[in-house]
C-alpha positions in Angstrom: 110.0 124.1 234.4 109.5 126.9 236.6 106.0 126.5 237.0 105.8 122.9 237.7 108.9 124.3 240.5 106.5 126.4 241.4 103.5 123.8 242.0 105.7 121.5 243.7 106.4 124.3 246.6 103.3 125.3 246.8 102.2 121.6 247.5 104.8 121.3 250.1 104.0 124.5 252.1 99.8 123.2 252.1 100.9 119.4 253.2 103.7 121.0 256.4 99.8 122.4 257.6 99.5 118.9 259.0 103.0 119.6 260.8 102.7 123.2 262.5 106.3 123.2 264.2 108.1 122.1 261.0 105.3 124.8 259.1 106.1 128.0 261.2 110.1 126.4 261.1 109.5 126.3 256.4 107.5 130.1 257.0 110.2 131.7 258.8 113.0 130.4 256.6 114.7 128.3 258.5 117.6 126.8 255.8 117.5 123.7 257.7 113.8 122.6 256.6 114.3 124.8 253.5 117.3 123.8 251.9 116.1 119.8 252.4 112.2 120.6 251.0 113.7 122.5 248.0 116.4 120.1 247.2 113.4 117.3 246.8 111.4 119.5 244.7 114.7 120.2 242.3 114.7 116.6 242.3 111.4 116.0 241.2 111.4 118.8 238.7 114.9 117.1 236.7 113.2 113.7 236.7 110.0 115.4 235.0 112.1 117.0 232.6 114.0 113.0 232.2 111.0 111.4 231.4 109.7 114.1 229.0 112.9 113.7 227.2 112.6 109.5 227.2 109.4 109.5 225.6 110.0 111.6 222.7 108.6 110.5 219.9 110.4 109.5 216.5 108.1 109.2 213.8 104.4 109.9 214.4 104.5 113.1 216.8 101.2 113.8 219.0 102.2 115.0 222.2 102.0 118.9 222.4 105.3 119.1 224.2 106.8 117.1 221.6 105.4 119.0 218.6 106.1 122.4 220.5 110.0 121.2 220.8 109.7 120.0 217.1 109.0 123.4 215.8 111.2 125.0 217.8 113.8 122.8 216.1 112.9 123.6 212.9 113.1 127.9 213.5 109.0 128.2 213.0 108.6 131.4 214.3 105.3 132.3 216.1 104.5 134.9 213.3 101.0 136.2 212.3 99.7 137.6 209.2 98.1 141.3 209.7 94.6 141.7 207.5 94.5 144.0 204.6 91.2 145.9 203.6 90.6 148.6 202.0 89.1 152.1 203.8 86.7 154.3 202.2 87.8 157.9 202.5 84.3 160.5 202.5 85.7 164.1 202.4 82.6 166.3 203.9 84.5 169.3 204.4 85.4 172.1 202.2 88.6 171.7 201.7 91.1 169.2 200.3 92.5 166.8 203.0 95.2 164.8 203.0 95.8 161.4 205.1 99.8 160.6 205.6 101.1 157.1 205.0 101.1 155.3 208.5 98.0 157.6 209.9 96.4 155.0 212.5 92.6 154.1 212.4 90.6 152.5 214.9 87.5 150.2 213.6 84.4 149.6 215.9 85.9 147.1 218.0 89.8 149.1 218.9 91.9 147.5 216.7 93.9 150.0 215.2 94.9 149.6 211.6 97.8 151.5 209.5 97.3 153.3 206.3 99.7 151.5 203.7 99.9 154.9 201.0 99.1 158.5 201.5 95.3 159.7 200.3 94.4 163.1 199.1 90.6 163.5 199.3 89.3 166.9 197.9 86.1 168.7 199.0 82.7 166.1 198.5 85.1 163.4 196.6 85.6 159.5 198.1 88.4 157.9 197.6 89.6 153.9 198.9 93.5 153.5 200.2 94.8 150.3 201.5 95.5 149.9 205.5 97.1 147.6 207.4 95.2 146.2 211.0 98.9 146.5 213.2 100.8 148.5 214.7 104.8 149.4 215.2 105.9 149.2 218.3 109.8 150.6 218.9 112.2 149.9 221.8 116.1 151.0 221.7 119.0 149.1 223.3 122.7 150.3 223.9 124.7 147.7 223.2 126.5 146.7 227.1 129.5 144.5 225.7 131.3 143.2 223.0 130.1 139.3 222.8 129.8 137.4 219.9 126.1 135.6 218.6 124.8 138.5 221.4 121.1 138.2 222.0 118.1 140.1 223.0 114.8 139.0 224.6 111.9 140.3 222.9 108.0 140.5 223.7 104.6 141.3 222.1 101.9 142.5 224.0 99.4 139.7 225.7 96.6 140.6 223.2 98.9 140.9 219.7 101.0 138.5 217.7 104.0 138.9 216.1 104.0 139.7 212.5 107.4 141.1 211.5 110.5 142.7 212.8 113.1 145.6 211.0 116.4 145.9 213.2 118.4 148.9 213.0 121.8 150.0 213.8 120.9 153.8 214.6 124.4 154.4 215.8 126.0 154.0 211.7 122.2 153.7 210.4 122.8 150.8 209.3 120.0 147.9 208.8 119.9 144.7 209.4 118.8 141.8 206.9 117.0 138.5 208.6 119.0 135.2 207.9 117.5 131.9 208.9 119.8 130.3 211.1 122.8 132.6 209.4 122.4 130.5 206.3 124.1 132.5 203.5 125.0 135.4 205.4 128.7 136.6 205.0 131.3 137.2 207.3 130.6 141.5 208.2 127.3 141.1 206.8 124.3 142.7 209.0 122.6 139.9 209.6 120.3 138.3 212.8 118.5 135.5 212.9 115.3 134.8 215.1 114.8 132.2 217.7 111.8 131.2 220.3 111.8 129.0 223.0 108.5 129.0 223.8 106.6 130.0 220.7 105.8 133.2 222.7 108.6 135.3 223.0 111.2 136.0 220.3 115.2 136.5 220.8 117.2 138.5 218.3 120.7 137.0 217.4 123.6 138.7 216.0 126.5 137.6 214.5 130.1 136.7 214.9 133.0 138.5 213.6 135.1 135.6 211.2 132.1 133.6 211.4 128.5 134.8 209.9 127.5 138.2 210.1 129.5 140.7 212.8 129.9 141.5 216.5 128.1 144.1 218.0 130.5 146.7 219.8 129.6 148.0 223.2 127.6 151.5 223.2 126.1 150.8 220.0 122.4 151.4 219.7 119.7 149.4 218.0 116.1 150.0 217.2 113.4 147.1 217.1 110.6 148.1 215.2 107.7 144.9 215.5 104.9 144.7 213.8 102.3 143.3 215.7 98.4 142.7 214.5 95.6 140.5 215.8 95.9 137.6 213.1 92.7 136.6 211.7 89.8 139.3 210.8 86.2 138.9 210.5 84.9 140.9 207.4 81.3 141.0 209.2 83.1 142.8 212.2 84.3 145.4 210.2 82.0 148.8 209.3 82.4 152.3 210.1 85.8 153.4 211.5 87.8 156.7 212.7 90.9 158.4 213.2 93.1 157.1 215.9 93.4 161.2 216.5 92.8 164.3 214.9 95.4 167.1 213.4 93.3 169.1 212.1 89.1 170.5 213.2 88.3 169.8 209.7 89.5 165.9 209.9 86.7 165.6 212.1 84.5 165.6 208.5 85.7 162.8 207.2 84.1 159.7 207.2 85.8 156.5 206.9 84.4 152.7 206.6 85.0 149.6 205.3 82.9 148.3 202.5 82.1 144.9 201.9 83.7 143.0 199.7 87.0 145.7 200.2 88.8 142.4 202.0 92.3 141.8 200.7 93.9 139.6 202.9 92.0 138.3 206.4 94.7 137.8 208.1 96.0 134.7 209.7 96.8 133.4 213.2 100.3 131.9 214.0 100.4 128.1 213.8 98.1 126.1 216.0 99.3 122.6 217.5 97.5 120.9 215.0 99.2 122.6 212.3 102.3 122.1 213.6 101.6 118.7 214.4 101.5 118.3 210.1 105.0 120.3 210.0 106.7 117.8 212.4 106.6 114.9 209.5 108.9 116.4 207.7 112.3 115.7 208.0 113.7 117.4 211.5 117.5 118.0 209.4 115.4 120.2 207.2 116.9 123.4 208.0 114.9 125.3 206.1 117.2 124.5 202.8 114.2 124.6 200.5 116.5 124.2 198.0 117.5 120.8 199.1 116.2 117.7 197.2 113.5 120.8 195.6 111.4 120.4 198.7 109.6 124.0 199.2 106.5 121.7 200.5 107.4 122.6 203.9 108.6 126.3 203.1 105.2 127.7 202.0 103.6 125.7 204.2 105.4 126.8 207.1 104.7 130.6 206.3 101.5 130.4 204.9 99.2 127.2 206.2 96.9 129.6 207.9 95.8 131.0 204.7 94.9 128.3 201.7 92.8 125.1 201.6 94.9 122.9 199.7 98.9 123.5 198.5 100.8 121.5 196.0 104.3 122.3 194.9 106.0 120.3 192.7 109.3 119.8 190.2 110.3 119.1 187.2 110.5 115.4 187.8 107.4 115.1 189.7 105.4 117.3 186.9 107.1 114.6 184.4 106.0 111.8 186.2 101.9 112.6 186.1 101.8 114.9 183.0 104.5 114.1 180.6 108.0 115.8 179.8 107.6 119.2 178.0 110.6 121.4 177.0 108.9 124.3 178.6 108.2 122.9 181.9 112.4 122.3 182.3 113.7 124.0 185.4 110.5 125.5 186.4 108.6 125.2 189.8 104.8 124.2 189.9 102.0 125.0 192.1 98.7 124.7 192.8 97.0 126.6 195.7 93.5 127.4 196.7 92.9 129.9 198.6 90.8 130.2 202.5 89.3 133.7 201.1 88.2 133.5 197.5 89.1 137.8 197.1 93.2 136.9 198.3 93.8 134.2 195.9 95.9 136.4 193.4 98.1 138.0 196.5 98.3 134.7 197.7 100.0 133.5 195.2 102.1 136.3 194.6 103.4 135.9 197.9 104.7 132.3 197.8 106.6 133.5 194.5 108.4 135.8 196.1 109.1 133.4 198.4 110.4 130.8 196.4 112.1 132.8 194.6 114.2 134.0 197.9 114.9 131.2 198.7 116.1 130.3 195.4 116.9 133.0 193.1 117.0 130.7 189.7 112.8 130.1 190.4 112.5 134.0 190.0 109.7 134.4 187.6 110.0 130.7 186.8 106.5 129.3 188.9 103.6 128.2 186.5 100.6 128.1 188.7 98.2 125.5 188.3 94.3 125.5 188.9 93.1 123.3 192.1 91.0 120.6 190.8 88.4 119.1 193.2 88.8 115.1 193.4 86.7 113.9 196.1 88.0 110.4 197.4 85.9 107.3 197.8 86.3 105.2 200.7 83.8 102.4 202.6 83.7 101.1 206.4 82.0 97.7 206.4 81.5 96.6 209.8 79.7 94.4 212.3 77.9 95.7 215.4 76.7 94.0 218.7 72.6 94.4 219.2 73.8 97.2 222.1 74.5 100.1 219.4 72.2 102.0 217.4 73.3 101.7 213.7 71.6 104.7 212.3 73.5 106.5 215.4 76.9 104.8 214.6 76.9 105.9 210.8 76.1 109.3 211.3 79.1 109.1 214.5 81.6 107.8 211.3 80.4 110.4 208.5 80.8 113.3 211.0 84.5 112.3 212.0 85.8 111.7 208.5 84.3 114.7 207.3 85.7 116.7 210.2 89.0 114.9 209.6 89.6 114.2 205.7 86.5 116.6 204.2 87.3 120.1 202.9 89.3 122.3 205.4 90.7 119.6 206.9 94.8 119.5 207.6 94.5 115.7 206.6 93.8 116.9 203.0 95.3 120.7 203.3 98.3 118.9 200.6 98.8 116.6 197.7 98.0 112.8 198.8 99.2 111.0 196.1 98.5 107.2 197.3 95.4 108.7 199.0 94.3 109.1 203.0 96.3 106.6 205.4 93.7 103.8 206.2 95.4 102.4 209.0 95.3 106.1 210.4 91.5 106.5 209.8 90.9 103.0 211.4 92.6 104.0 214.6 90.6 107.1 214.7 87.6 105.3 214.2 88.5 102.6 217.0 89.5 105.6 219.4 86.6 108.1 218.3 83.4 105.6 218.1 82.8 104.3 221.3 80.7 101.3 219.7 83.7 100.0 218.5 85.3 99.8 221.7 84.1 96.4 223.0 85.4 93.1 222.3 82.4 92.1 219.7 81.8 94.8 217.3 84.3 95.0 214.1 85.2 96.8 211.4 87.3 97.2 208.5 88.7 100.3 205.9 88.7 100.1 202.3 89.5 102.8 199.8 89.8 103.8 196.4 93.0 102.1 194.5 94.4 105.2 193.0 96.7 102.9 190.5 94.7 103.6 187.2 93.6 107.2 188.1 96.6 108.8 189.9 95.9 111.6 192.2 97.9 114.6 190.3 99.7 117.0 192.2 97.0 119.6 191.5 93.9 117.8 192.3 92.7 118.1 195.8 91.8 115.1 197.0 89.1 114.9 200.4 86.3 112.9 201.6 82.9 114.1 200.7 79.6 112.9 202.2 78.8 111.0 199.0 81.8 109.1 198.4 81.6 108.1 202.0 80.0 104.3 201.8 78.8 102.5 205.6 78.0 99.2 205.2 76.8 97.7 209.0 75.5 94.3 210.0 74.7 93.0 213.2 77.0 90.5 215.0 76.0 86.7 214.4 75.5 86.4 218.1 73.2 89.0 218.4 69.7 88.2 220.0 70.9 84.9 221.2 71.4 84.1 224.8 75.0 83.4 225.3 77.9 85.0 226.9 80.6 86.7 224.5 84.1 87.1 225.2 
């Protein structure tokens, strides 16, 4: 609101130009123009905020402010991935050389990366160790009073995300353990939780003595180490690199680069609007109880959207349902997941494990991955068009939006769509998208694929293809005759 505050006053000191004695009265600060102008722009600013608020939207979010205050709701952090890639170590020297865990390294465009392991690279030898593109940045705060749930305001830089966060007490060295909205952490337990307001900035929460977690005292101090990277990385932007500085003259011979094909994980940028737009269909009383009704749908997808193609997680009951009871299959998680980048399918999946099984410690070791089968999804538009449009024009104007919105890559078929796409939703997109349907003559209508005999399984990914999309357009019966239409 401050901005829109600050639009409003800068509207009313351009508009006094037309009244120069009350102008030069608002310039000089005269409380009795001042205090009546600023009252009216409070005004205006608290009925903005009103009518945001009345036309929130229940069911099918689209409005960014709405989605925005959604996730916020639902604790989605603005968190990044950081990349992972191997580095080729060249020793040229003479000597043996060794390259401490953490070194920094800059590739050819800056970005600085950290070395996840120590490497020792004798004389003339190569050898490849695992970095990390971020960087820890540290600040310290002393504690200024005792207050219960205290908070702290935190910031990345403009150009960096936020990918992680370690708090320390330095005062006991004692460290802190991250607890979703305090779920599950004890009374005297070090715990914080995380909140944003703005899907920018991040505020640290401590607890509450008798309550979750503890009370920080006055004069304590506490470290924030964040992690912050640059999300998404290129592979093609990646070559020859160097040593953020050198210890040593002979560091100077080494060379280091990154090979092709070296890519562990690219990286992946915090949630877009679109992406959360998906994420506010869930239930907004979710409170991230994954656990709850055995929904982890919305758990992996919340932490890692940015980084797969299609995701499926399923139960016991659901698995029972479209492939038969088995006794091994009895209180055991499935999923199916296909990865963005081919080379980070095993991590990938590796990391939703460990993140079911925090979030339920029974599902440790108990996830049997399944592989993604392709199902591409047939669907036809037969419609009528007025002699004004171009027909050739209009089917290649449909194929192009329901590729772009149900084809591969698409959020629309990022997860399992049992009953298939919504066809009410791809008519209205249609009708709003295709400007030929947007008189009162030409028609059209959705039909696709009934999915009764052949069920869409959990792991089959199911998206619109350019062959399975069928066009079928006529021309209006009035067309070429000399009437009026209405």
């Amino acid at each position: 609101m401050t901005s829109e505050r600050n639009k409003l006053l800068s509207s009313i000191e351009s508009k006094l130009n037309d009244y120069p004695s009350v102008a030069q009265r608002w310039r000089a600060g005269d409380p009795t123009v001042r205090a009546m102008m600023v009252s009216l722009a409070e005004i205006v600013v608290h009925l903005q905020r009103d009518s945001a608020l009345n036309s929130v939207e229940p069911f099918i979010k689209s409005k960014d402010r709405t989605i925005k205050a959604d996730a916020i709701n639902k604790s989605i952090l603005p968190a990044a991935t950081p990349c992972q890639h191997l580095l080729t170590v060249e020793n040229d020297a003479g000597v043996t050389q060794t390259l401490s865990q953490g070194r920094l390294v800059e590739d050819g465009t800056g970005r600085q990366w950290r070395l996840l392991a120590a490497v020792t690279v004798a004389a003339s030898e190569s050898k490849t160790v695992l970095a990390e593109q971020s960087v820890i940045v540290r600040s310290e705060l002393v504690i200024p009073i005792n207050e219960p749930f205290y908070s702290v305001r935190l910031s990345t830089t403009d150009d960096a995300y936020f990918a992680a966060i370690a708090v320390t007490n330095t005062t006991v060295q004692e460290s802190y353990q991250y607890a979703p909205n305090f779920m599950n952490a004890a009374i005297g337990a070090p715990a914080y939780t995380l909140q944003s307001d703005n899907l920018r900035d991040l505020e640290v929460i401590f607890g509450a003595d008798g309550r979750a977690g503890k009370t920080v005292q006055a004069g304590e101090t506490y470290e924030f180490a964040i992690t912050q990277c640059y999300g998404v990385v290129e592979a093609s932007s990646l070559g020859q690199a160097a040593l953020a500085s050198l210890n040593t003259a002979d560091e100077s011979r080494l060379n280091l680069y990154f090979k092709a094909g070296d890519m562990q994980r690219s990286g992946a940028n915090p949630l877009s609007v679109n992406q959360m737009r998906l994420l506010a269909s869930f239930p907004s009383m979710y409170d991230q109880n994954a656990v709850f009704m055995g929904n982890f749908t919305f758990l992996i997808m919340q932490h890692f959207m940015a980084r797969f193609d299609y995701m499926a997680a399923w139960n016991e009951t659901a698995h029972d349902k479209y492939y038969g009871a088995s006794l091994e299959h009895i209180n055991h998680l499935h999923l199916a997941v296909r990865a963005k980048n081919a080379g980070e399918q095993e991590h990938l999946i590796t990391d939703i494990k460990h993140l079911i099984a925090r979030a339920d410690s029974l599902l440790d070791g108990r996830v049997i991955v399944h592989a993604v089968e392709e199902r591409p999804y047939n669907i036809t538009i037969s419609g009528r068009l007025a002699a004004v449009h171009d027909m050739d024009a209009v089917r290649i104007q449909i194929k192009e939006l329901l590729l772009a919105s149900y084809g591969k890559g698409s959020l629309a078929a990022i997860h399992h769509n049992a009953d298939g796409f919504n066809r009410q939703e791809i008519a209205t997109k249609i009708r709003n998208s295709i400007p030929a349907f947007q008189d009162r003559v030409s028609d059209f209508v959705v039909d696709g694929e009934t999915v009764a005999e052949t069920p869409i399984k959990p792991h089959q990914w199911a998206y619109l293809a350019e062959n399975t999309i069928a066009i079928n357009l006529t021309r209006n019966a009035d067309s070429g005759n000399a009437v009026w239409t209405m």
